[in-house]
C-alpha positions as CSV (number, residue, x, y, z in Angstrom):
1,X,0.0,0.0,0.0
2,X,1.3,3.4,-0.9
3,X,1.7,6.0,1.9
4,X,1.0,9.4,0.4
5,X,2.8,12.6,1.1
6,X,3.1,14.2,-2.3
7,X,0.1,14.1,-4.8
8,X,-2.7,12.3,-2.7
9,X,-5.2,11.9,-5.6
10,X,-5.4,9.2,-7.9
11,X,-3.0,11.1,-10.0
12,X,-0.1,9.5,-7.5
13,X,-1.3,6.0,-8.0
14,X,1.5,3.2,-9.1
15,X,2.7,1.4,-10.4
16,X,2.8,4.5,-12.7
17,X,3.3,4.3,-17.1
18,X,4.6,7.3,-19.0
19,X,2.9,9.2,-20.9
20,X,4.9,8.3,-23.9
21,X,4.1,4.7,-23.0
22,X,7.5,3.3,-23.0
23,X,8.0,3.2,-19.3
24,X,6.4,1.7,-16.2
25,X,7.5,2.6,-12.9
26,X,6.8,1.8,-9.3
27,X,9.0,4.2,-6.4
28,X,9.4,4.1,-3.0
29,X,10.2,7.6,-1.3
30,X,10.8,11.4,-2.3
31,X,12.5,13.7,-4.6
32,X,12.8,16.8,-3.3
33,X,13.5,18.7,-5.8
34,X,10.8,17.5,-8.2
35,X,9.6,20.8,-8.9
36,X,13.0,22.1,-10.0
37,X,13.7,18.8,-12.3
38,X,10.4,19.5,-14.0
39,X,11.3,23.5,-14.5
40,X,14.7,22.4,-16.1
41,X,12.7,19.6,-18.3
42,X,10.7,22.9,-19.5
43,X,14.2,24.6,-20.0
44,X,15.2,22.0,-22.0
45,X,12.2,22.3,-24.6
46,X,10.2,19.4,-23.2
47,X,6.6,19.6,-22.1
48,X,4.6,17.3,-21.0
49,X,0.9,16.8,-20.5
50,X,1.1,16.4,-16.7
51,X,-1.7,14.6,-15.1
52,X,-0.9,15.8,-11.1
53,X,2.0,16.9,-8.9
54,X,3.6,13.7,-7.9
55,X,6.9,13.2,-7.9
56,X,6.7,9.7,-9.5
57,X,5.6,11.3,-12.5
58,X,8.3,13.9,-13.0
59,X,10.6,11.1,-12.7
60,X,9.2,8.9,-15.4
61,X,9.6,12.3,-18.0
62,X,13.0,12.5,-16.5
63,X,13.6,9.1,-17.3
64,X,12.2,9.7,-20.6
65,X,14.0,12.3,-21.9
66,X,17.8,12.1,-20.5
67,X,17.5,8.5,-19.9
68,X,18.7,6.2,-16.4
69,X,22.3,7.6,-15.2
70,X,21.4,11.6,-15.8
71,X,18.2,11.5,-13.8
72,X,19.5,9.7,-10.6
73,X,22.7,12.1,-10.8
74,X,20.0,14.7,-11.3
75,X,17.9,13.5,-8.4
76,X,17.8,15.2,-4.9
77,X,16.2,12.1,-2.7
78,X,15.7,9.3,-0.6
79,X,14.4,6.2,-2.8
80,X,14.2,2.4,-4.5
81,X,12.5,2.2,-7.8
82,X,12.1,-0.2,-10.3
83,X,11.5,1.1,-13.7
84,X,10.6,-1.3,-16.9
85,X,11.8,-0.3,-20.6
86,X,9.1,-1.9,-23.0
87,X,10.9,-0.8,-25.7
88,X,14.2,-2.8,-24.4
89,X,12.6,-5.4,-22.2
90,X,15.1,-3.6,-19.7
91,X,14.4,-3.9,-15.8
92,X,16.0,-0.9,-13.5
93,X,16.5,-1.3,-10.4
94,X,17.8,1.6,-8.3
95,X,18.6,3.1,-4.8
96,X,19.4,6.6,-3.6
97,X,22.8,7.6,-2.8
98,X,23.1,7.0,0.9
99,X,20.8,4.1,0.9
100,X,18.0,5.7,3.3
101,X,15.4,3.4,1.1
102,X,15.9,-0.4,0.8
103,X,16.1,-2.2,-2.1
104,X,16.2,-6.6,-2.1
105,X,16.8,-8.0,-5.3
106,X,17.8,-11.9,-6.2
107,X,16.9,-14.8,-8.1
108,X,14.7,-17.9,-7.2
109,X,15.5,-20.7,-9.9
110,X,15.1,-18.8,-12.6
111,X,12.8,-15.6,-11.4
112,X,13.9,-12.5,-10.6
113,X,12.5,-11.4,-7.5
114,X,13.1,-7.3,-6.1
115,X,11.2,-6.0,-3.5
116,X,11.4,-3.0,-0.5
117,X,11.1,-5.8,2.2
118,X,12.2,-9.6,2.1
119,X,8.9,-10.4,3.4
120,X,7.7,-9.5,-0.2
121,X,10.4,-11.6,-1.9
122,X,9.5,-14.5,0.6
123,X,5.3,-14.1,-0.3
124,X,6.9,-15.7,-3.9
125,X,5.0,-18.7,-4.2
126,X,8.3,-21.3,-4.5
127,X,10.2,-19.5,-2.8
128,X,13.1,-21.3,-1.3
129,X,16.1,-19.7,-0.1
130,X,18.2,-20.7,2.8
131,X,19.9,-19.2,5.7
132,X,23.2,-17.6,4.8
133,X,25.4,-18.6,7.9
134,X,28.0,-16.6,6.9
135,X,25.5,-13.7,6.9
136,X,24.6,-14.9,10.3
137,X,28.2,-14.8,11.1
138,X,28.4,-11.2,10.8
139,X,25.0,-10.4,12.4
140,X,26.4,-11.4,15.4
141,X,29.9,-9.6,14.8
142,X,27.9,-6.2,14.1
143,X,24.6,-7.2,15.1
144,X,23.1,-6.1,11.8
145,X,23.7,-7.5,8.3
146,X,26.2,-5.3,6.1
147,X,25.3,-4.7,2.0
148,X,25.4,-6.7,0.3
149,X,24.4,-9.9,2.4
150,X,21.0,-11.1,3.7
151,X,19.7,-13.6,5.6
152,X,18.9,-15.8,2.6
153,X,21.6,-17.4,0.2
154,X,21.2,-15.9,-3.2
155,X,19.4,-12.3,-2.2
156,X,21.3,-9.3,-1.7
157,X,21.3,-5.7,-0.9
158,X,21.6,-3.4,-3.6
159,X,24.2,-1.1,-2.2
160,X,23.4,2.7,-1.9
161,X,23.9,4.9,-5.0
162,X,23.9,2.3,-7.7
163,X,21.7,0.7,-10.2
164,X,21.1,-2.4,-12.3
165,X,19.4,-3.4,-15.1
166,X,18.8,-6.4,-15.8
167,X,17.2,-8.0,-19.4
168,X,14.5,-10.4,-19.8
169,X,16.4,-14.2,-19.5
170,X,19.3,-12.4,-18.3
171,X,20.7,-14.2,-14.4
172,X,22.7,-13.1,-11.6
173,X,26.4,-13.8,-13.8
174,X,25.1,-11.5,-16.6
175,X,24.6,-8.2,-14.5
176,X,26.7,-5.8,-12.6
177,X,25.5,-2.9,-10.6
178,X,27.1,0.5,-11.8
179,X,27.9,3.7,-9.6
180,X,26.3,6.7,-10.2
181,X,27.2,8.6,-6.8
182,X,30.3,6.8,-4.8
183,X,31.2,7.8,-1.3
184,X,34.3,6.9,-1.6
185,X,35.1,9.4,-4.6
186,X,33.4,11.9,-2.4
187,X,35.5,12.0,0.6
188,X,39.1,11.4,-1.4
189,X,37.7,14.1,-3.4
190,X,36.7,16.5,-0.7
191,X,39.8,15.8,1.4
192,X,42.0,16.2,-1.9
193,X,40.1,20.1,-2.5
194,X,39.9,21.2,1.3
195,X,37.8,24.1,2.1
196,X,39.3,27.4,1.7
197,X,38.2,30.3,4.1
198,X,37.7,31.2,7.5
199,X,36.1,28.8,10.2
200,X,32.6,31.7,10.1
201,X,32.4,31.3,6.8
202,X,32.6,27.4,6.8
203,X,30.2,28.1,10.0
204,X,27.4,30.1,7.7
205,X,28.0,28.0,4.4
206,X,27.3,25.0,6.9
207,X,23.8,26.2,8.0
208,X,22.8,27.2,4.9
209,X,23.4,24.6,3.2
210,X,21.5,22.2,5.8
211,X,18.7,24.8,5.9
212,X,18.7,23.9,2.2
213,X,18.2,20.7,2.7
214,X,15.9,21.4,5.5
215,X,13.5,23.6,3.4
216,X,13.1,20.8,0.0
217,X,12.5,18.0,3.2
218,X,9.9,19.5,4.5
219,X,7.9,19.8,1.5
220,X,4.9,17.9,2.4
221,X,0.8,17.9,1.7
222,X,0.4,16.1,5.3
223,X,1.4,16.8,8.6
224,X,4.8,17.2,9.7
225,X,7.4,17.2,12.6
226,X,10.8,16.2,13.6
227,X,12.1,13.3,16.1
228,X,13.8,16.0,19.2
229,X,16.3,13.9,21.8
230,X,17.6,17.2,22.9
231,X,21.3,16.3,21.4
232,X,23.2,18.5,18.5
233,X,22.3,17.1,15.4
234,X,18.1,16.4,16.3
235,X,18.2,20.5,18.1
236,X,20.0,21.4,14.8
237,X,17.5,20.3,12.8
238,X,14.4,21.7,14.8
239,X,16.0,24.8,14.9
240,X,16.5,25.4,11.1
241,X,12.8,23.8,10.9
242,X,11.8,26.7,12.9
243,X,13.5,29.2,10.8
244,X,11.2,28.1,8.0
245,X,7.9,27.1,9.5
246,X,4.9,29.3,9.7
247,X,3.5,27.4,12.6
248,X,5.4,25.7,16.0
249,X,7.2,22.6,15.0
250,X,5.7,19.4,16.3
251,X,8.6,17.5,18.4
252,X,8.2,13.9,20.0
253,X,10.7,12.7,22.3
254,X,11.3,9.2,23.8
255,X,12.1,8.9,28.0
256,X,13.0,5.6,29.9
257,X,11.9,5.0,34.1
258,X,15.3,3.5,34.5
259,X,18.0,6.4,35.8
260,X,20.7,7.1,33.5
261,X,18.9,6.3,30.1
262,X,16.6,9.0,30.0
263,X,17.2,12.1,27.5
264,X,13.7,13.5,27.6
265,X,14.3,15.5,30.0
266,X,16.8,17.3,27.6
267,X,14.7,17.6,24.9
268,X,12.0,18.8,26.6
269,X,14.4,21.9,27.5
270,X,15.4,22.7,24.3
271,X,12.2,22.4,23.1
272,X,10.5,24.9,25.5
273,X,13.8,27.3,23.9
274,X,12.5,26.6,20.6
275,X,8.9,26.9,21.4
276,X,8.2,23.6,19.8
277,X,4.9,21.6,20.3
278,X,6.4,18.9,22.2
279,X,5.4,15.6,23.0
280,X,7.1,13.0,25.2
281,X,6.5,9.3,26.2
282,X,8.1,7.5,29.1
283,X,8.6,3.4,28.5
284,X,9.8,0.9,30.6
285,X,10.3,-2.7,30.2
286,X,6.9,-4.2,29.9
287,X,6.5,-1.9,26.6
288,X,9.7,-3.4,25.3
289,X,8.2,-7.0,26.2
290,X,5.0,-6.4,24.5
291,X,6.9,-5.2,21.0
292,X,9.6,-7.9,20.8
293,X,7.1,-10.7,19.7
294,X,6.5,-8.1,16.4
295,X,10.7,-7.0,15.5
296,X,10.8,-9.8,13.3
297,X,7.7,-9.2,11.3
298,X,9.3,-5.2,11.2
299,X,13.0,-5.8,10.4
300,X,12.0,-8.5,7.5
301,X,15.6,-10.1,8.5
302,X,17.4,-10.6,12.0
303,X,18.5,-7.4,13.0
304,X,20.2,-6.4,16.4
305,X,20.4,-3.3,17.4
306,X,18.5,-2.7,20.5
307,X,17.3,0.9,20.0
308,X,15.1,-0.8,17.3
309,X,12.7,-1.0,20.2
310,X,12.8,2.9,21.2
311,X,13.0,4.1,17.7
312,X,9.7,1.9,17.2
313,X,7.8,3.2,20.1
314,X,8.8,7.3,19.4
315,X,7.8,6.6,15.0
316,X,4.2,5.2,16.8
317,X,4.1,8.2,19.3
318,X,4.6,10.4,16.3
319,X,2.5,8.4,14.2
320,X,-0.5,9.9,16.3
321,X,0.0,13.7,14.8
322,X,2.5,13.7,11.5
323,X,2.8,11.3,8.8
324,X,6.2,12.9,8.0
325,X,9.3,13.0,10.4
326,X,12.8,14.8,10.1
327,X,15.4,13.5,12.3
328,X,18.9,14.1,12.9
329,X,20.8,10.6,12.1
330,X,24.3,11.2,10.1
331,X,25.8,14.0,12.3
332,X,28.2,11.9,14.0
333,X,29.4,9.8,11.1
334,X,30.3,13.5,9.0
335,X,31.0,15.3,12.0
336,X,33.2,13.4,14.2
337,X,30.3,12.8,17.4
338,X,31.4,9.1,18.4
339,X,33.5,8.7,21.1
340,X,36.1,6.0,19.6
341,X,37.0,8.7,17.7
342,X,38.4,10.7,20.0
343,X,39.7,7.7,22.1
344,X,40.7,5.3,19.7
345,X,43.4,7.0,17.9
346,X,44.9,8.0,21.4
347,X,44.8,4.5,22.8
348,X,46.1,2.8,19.6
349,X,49.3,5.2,19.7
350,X,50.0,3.6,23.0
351,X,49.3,-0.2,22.5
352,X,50.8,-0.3,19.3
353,X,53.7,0.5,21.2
354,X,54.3,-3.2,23.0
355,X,55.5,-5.4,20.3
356,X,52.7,-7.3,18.8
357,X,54.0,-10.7,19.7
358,X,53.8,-9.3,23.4
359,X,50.3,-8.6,23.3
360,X,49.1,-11.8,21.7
361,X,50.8,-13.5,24.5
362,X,49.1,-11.4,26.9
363,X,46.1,-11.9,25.0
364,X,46.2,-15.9,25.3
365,X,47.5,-15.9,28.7
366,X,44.8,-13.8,30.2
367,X,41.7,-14.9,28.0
368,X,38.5,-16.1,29.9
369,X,39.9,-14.4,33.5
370,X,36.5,-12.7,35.2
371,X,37.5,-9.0,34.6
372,X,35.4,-5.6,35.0
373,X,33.4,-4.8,31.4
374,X,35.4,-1.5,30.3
375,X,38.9,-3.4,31.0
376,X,37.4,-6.5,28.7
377,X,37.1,-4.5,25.7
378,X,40.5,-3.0,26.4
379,X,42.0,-6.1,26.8
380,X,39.9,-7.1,23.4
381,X,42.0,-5.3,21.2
382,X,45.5,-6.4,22.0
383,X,45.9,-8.7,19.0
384,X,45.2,-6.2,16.4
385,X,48.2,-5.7,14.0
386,X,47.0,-2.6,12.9
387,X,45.0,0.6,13.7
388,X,42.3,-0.9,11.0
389,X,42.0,-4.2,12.5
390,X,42.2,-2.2,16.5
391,X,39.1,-0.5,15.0
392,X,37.0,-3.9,14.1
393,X,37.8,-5.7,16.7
394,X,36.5,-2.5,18.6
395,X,33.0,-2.2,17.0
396,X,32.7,-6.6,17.0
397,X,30.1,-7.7,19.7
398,X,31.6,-11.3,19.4
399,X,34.8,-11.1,17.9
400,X,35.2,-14.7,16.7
401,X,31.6,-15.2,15.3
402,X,32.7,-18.5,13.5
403,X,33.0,-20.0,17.3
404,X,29.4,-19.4,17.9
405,X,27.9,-20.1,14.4
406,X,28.1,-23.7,13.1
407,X,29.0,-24.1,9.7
408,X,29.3,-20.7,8.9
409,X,31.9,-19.5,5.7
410,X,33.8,-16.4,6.1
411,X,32.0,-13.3,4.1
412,X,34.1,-10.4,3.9
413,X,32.4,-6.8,5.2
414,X,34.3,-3.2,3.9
415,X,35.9,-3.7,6.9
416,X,37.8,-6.6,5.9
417,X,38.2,-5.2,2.3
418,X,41.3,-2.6,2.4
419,X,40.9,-2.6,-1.5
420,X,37.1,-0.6,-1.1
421,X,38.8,1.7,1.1
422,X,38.8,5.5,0.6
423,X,42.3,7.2,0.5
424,X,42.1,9.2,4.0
425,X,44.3,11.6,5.7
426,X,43.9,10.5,9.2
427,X,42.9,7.9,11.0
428,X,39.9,9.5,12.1
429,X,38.3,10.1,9.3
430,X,39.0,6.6,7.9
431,X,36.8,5.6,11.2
432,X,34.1,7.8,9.7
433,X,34.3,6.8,6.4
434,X,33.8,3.2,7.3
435,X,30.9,3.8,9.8
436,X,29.1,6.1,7.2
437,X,29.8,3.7,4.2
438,X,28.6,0.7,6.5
439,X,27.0,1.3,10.3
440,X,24.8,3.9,9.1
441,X,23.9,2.9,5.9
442,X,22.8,-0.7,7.2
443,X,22.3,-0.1,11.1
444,X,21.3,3.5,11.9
445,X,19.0,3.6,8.4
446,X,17.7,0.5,8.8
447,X,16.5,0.8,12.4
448,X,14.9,4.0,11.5
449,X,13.1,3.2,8.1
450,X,11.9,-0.2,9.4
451,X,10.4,1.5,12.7
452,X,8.8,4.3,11.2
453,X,7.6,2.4,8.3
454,X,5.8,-0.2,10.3
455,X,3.7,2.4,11.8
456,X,2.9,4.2,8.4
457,X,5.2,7.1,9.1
458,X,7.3,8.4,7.1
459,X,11.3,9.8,8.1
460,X,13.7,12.0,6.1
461,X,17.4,12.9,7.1
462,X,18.3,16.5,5.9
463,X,22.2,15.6,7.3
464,X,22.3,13.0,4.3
465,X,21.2,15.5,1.6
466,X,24.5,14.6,-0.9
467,X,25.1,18.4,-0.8
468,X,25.8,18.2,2.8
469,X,27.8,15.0,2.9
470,X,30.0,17.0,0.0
471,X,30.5,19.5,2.4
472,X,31.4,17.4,5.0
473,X,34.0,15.3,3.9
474,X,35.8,19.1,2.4
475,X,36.3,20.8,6.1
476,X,39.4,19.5,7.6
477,X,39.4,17.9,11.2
478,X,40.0,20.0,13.5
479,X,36.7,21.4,12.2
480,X,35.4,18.2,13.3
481,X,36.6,17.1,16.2
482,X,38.6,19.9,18.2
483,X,40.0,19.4,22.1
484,X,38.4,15.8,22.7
485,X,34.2,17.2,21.3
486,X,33.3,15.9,18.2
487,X,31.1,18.0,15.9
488,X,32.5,21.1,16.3
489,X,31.7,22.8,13.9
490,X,27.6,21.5,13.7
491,X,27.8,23.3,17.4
492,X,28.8,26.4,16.0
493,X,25.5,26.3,13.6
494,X,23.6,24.7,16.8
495,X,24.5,28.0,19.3
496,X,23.4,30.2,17.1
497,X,19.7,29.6,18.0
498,X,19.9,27.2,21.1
499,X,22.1,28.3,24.2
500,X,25.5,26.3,24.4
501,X,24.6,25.2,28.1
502,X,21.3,23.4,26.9
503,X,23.6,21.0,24.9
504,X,26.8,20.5,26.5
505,X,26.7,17.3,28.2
506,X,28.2,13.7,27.7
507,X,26.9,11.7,24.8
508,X,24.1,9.2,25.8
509,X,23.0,7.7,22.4
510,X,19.6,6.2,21.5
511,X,19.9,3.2,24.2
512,X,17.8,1.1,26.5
513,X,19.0,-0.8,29.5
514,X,19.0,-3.8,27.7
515,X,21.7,-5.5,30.0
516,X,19.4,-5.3,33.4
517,X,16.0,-6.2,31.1
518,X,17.9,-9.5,30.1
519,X,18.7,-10.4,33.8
520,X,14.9,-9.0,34.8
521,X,11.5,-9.0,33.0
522,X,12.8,-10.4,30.0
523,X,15.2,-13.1,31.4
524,X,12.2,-15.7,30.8
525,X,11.8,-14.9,26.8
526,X,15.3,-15.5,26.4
527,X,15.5,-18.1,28.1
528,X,13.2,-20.1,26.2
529,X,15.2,-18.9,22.9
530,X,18.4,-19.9,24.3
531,X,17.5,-23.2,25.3
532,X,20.3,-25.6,25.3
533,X,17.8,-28.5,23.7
534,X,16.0,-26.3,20.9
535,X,19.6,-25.2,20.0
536,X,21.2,-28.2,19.5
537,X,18.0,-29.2,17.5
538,X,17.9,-26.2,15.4
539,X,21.9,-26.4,14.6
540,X,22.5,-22.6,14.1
541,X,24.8,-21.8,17.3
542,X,27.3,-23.9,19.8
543,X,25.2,-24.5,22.2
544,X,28.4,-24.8,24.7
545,X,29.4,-21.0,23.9
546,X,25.9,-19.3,24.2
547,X,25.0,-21.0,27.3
548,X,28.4,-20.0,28.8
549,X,27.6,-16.9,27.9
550,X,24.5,-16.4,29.0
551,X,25.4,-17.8,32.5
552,X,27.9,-15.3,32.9
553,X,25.5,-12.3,32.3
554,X,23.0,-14.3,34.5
555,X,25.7,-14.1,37.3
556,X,27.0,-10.5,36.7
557,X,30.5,-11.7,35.9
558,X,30.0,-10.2,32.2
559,X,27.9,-7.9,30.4
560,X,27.0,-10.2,27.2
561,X,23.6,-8.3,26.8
562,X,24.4,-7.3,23.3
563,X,26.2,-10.2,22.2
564,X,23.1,-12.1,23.4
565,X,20.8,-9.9,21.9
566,X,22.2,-11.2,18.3
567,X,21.5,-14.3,18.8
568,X,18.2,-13.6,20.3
569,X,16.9,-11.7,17.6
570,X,18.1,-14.4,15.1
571,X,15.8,-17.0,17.3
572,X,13.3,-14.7,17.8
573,X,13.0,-14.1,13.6
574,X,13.5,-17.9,13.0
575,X,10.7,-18.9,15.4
576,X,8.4,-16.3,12.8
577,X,9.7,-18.7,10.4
C-alpha cells in the first residue's frame, strides 16, 4: 500500500506508465526537488501533458527524456524504484545515494525477485532460499547485516547509490550494478580540495546549506514534525525547521523509568527554547516486552540493534499527529560525534607500542579471567596488527563469530576489504568513512526506516542531503573534532539559535538498558530462545558457547547483553519462520 505525502489523488497512483508509453514505474520515497527537475525539463524544450504533482511522474519524464544515469545524478532524494523499458525489455532497479530506502533483489530458480522488504520476496509462491550462515556470522559480529548480504543465500542488498538493469532471460552472472554517486570518490575528493576560508564562513556555508536541505524536506501535503532527543544534530535540525515554519514545530521525544537512560528531559528543555509543540512518552520494560514478539515481522531479516525498540515506540508516538518526520541521524558519522574517535586514535598510539607478539601473549594468557566490562574491551584489542583491525575488533560484539555459528563461511564486510577503502588523511576520518559507508547505511537507516515504516510514518534525514555530505567530507578535522568534542563545527550552527549550556553534556546515544531487562523482566523470553535442547535441535549456534555466555551475564560476571541480543533476535526471527 502506498503511503501518500506528495500528490494524494489518484493522480499519484502506481505502479505508474509514462505518458509516452514506454516506461512503467513503481517508487518508494521522495524527490525533493521534483519541482525544480520538472522546470529544467521545461528549459530544455520538453513539455509534457502532466496529469498531477507527484513526484513519480516527473521522474518517469526524466527518465524519458535524458535517460537512467542523468536523472538519478540529477535526483535530490531518498528512494528504491524499479523502472521497466518496454521498448528494451530492460528492468532498472535503483537506490538513492546514501541508501536511506531499501532495495532486495535476487533470483529464485530462474525468477527474478526485487522488492522493499524480504517479506515480499518470501510471499513468492516457490520460494526457497536458505539461511546464509555466513550472513549470520556477521549479524552477530555487528549485530546487523552489512550490503550486500541477507539472511537468505542468493538475495542481496543493492548497495546505496547504484543501479542495475537487468534484461528479460538475463541471471545473476550477466549483470553488474554500476555507480552513479560513490562515497568513496566523495570523501578522497573533498579531502583532496579542502575548504578554503575562514572557520565563520565554513560556520554560515554549513547552515545554509543544511537549511537547504531542510526547506526541499519538509515539502509535504500532510502533517509534519521532527524526532527532538535534545542532542546536537536532532536540536540542529528543529532549529533550522523553525527558521522556515509558519507554525510551532511538532517534536516527540522518547524517556525511559530507568535512571541514567533517560534524554527527555533534555529535549523537553530545548524544546521549550525553541517553542516547539512537544510531545514525550516514558517506556519501561513491559513496553519493550509487548513489541519484541513483532521486531521480526518489522525488520523482514534478524537485525540487532536494540534501540530498534525505542526508535519503534517514538515513529508510533509520532504516528499519532505527523505522517512525516525529520530527524537528525548522520551527524556523527560526518562530523566526528562518536566517542572511539576521540579515544581510539589515542589508545592505539599507545598499545601499538608493546610489540605485537607481546600482546598476543598477553592476550592468550589472560583470555576467559573474570574481569570488570570497560577493562574486557581494552583487553579485546591487543591482538590487532593494525589501527584498522584495533578499529573492528572495537566495533565486533563477538569477535570470533565462527566460534558461535556452526558451519558458517567467512564473508568479507568493507571492513575486511582494504581494496574498497577510501584514500584518507587520518585515522579518524578513515573511522568515519567506514561507519558512514557501512554502520549507518545498514544499522542507523535501517533501524529507523523499518520502525517508522511499520507504523505508516514516514522519516527523512536532511544531514544525508548529498550536498551536505559533500561538504562534509571538504572541512578538515579539526573542524570536526577539536580538544576531545566531536562536531564542532555542527555546534557552531547549533549556538546560534539554542544556548550552548542546553547542549553540553556527555553523549548518551539512543539506548535502553538492555543488560538489566535481560537479567529482569525479559530473562524468561530469552530463556526459552536460548534453550540448550532447541539449540542443538535447530543447529545454528554452539550451544556450549551461548549457554556460557548467558550464565555469565546471568551471574554479573560479564555484560553479554548485546552479544546475546544477536542471537536472540536471530531466534526470535526464526521462530516467525
Amino acid at each position: 500500500m502506498r503511503l501518500s505525502v506528495l500528490e494524494l489523488s489518484e493522480a499519484g497512483t502506481q505502479p505508474m506508465h509514462s505518458s509516452c508509453g514506454r516506461f512503467v514505474i513503481s517508487f518508494n520515497g521522495e524527490i525533493y526537488n521534483h519541482l525544480a527537475l520538472r522546470s529544467q525539463l521545461e528549459r530544455e524544450g520538453q513539455t509534457p501533458l502532466w496529469r498531477g504533482q507527484s513526484d513519480t511522474e516527473t521522474l518517469l519524464a526524466c527518465f524519458s527524456t535524458w535517460g537512467v544515469r542523468r536523472t538519478l545524478q540529477a535526483t535530490v532524494g531518498m528512494f528504491a524504484l524499479a523502472l521497466w523499458d518496454k521498448q528494451q525489455q530492460q528492468l532498472t532497479l535503483a537506490r538513492d545515494r546514501l541508501g536511506e530506502k531499501p532495495l532486495y533483489w535476487g533470483w529464485c530458480g530462474s525468477s527474478l525477485l526485487f522488492g522493499s522488504e524480504l517479506k515480499a520476496l518470501k510471499a513468492y509462491p516457490v520460494f526457497n532460499a536458505q539461511v546464509d550462515r555466513g550472513a549470520l556470522a556477521l549479524l552477530l559480529r555487528y549485530n546487523y547485516i552489512p550490503t550486500p548480504y541477507t539472511i537468505y543465500q542468493g538475495i542481496e542488498k543493492l548497495p546505496a547509490g547504484q543501479f542495475v538493469q537487468i534484461k528479460k532471460g538475463d541471471l545473476r552472472s550477466d549483470v553488474s550494478p554500476e555507480a552513479y554517486w560513490e562515497l568513496s570518490r566523495v570523501i578522497e575528493d573533498g579531502i583532496a580540495n579542502p575548504f578554503q576560508g575562514t572557520e565563520a564562513e565554513a560556520t554560515d556555508l554549513l547552515e545554509q546549506t543544511i537549511s537547504q536541505a531542510v526547506a526541499g524536506q519538509m515539502l509535504a501535503e500532510v502533517p509534519l514534525g521532527a524526532f527532538l532527543s535534545g542532542g546536537v544534530d536532532s536540536s540542529a535540525i528543529v532549529a533550522l525547521m523553525k527558521q522556515q515554519a509558519t507554525q510551532p514545530v511538532r517534536t516527540f521525544a522518547l524517556g525511559f523509568d530507568e535512571p541514567g537512560y533517560n534524554e527527555a528531559e533534555y529535549a523537553k528543555k530545548v524544546a521549550r527554547h525553541l517553542a516547539t509543540d512537544h510531545t514525550e512518552i516514558y517506556v519501561n520494560a513491559k513496553d519493550a516486552l509487548g513489541l519484541i514478539p513483532q521486531l521480526p515481522d518489522i525488520y523482514c531479516e534478524p537485525f540487532a540493534d536494540s534501540s530498534q525498540l525505542a526508535a519503534f515506540l517514538v515513529s508510533r508516538m509520532a504516528k499519532e499527529h505527523v505522517t512525516v518526520a525529520l530527524s537528525g541521524d548522520a551527524g556523527d558519522e560526518l562530523f566526528g560525534g562518536y566517542t572511539p574517535y576521540q579515544f581510539a586514535p589515542r589508545i592505539w598510539s599507545k598499545l601499538k607500542q608493546l610489540p605485537l607478539p607481546v600482546r598476543q601473549l598477553a592476550f592468550r594468557a589472560l583470555s576467559g579471567l573474570p574481569m570488570p566490562d570497560k577493562l574486557a574491551k581494552l583487553f579485546r584489542v591487543f591482538p590487532a596488527k593494525d589501527k584498522e583491525q584495533f578499529y573492528q575488533i572495537l566495533v565486533s560484539h563477538w569477535a570470533d563469530p565462527h566460534q558461535v555459528v556452526i558451519g558458517a563461511e567467512s564473508l568479507p564486510s568493507l571492513l575486511d576489504s582494504p581494496s574498497s577503502w577510501p584514500q584518507t588523511d587520518n585515522f579518524e576520518h578513515w573511522m568515519m568513512a567506514m561507519d558512514t559507508a557501512q554502520y549507518m547505511i545498514d544499522d542507523i537507516l535501517v533501524k529507523v526506516d523499518r520502525a517508522a515504516m511499520a507504523n505508516s510514518l514516514e522519516t527523512r534525514v536532511p544531514l544525508l542531503d548529498h550536498r551536505v555530505v559533500e561538504l562534509a567530507w571538504r572541512l578538515p578535522l579539526d573542524m570536526k573534532i577539536r580538544d576531545g568534542v566531536g562536531k564542532w563545527i555542527l555546534r557552531e550552527v547549533l549556538y546560534r539559535h539554542v544556548p550552548r549550556e542546553l547542549i553540553e553534556r556527555p553523549k548518551q546515544g539512543f539506548m535502553i538498558p538492555l543488560s538489566e531487562w535481560l537479567r529482569g523482566p525479559l530473562k524468561d523470553w530469552a530463556e526459552a530462545l536460548l534453550n540448550e535442547q532447541r539449540l542443538r535441535q535447530e543447529g545454528y549456534f554452539s550451544p556450549t558457547v551461548v549457554r556460557r555466555a548467558w550464565s555469565e551475564h546471568q551471574k554479573g560476571k560479564q555484560d553479554h547483553g548485546y552479544r546475546l541480543w544477536g542471537i536472540l533476535m536471530f531466534q526470535a526471527w526464526l521462530e516467525k519462520q
